[in-house]
Rosetta silent file (secondary structure, phi, psi, omega in degrees, C-alpha in Angstrom):
SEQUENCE: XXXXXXXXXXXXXXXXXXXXXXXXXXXXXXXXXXXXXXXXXXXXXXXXXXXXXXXXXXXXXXX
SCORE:     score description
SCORE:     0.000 S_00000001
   1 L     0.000  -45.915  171.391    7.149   39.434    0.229 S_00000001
   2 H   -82.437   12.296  172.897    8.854   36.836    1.871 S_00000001
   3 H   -76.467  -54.684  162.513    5.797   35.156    3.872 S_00000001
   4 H   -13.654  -71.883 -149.780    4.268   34.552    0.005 S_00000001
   5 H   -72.332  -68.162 -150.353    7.414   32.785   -1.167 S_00000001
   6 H   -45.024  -51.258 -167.567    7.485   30.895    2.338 S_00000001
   7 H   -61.782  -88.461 -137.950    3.295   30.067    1.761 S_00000001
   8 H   -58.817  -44.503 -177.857    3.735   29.260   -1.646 S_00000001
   9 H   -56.568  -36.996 -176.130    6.764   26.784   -1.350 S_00000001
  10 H   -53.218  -65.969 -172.607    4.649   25.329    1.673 S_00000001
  11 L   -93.605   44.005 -170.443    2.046   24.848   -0.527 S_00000001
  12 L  -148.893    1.307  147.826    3.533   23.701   -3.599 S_00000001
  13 L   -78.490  -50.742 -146.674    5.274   20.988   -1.308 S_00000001
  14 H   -78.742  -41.390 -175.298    2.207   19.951    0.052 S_00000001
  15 H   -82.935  -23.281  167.536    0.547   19.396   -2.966 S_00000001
  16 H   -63.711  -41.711  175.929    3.511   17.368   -4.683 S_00000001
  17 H   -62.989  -36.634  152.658    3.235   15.130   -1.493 S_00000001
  18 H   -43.680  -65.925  161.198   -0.322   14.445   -2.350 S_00000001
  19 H   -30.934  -64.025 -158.538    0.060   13.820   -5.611 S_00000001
  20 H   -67.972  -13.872 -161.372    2.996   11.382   -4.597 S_00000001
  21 H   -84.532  -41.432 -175.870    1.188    9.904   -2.025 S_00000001
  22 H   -52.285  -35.961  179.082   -2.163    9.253   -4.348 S_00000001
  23 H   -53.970  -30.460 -161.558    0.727    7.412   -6.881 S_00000001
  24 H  -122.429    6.044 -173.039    2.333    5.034   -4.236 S_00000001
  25 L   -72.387  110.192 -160.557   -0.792    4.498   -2.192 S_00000001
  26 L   -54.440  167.007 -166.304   -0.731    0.390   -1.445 S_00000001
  27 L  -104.587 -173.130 -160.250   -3.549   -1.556   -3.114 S_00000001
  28 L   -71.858  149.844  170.624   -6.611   -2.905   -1.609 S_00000001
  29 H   -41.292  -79.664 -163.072   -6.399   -6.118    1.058 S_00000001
  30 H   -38.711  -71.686  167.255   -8.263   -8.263   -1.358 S_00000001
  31 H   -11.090  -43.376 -175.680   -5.778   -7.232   -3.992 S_00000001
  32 H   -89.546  -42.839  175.306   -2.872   -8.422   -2.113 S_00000001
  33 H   -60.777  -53.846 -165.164   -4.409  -11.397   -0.881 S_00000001
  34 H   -67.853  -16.977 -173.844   -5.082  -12.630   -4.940 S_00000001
  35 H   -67.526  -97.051 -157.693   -1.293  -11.445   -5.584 S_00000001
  36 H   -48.553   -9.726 -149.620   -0.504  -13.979   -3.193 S_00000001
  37 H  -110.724  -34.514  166.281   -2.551  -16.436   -3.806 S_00000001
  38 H   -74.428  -42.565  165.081   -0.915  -16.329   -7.671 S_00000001
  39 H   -56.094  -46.603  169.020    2.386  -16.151   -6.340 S_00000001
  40 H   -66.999  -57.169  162.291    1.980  -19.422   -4.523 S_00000001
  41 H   -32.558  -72.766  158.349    0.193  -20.920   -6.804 S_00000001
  42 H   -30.806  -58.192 -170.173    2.673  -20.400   -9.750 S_00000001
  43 L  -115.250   46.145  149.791    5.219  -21.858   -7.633 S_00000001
  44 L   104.034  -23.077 -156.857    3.589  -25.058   -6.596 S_00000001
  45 L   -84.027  155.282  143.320    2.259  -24.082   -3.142 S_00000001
  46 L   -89.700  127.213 -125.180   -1.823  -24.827   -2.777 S_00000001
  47 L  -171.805  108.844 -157.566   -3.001  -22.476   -0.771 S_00000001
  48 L   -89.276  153.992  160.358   -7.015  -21.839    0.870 S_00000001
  49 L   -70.775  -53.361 -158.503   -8.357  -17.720    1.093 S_00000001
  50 H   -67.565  -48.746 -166.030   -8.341  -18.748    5.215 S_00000001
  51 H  -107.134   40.560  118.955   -5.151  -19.522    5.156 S_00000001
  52 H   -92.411  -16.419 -164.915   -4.040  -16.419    3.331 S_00000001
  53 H   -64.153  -42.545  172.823   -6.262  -14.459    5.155 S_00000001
  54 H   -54.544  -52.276 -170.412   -4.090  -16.434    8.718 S_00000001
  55 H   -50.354  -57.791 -141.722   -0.615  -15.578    6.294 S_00000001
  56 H   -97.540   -0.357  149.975   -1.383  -11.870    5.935 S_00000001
  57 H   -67.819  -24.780 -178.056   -2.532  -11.724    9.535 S_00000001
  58 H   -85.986  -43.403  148.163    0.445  -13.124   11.184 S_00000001
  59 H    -6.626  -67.412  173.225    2.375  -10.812    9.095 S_00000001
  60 H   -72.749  -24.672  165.753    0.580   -7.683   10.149 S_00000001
  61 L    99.696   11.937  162.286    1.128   -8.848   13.799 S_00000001
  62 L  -104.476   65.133  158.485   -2.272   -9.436   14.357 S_00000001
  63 L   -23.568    0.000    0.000   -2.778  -12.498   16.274 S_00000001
């Protein structure tokens, strides 16, 4: 009886972490890139797709 309870809490964990994960799961590059590109925008900067594409690369640590 108590390997059940152990199994079931296992897997009644597992699946709330899925769930939570599909909920917080970051949006697409391209998304992020037009966020910024509206964020700058709004507040005066001008601002090319290459050189967000350079911004969110130097970011990421990808040189």
């Amino acid at each position: 009886m108590k390997a059940t309870v152990l199994i079931s809490a296992f897997l009644g964990g597992a699946l709330v972490g899925a769930g939570a994960a599909l909920l917080f799961a970051p949006e697409k590059g391209e998304k992020v890139r037009e966020r910024i590109c509206r964020v700058l925008k709004r507040n005066g900067l001008k601002i090319s797709d290459a050189e967000v594409d350079a911004l969110v690369a130097e970011l990421a640590g990808e040189d």
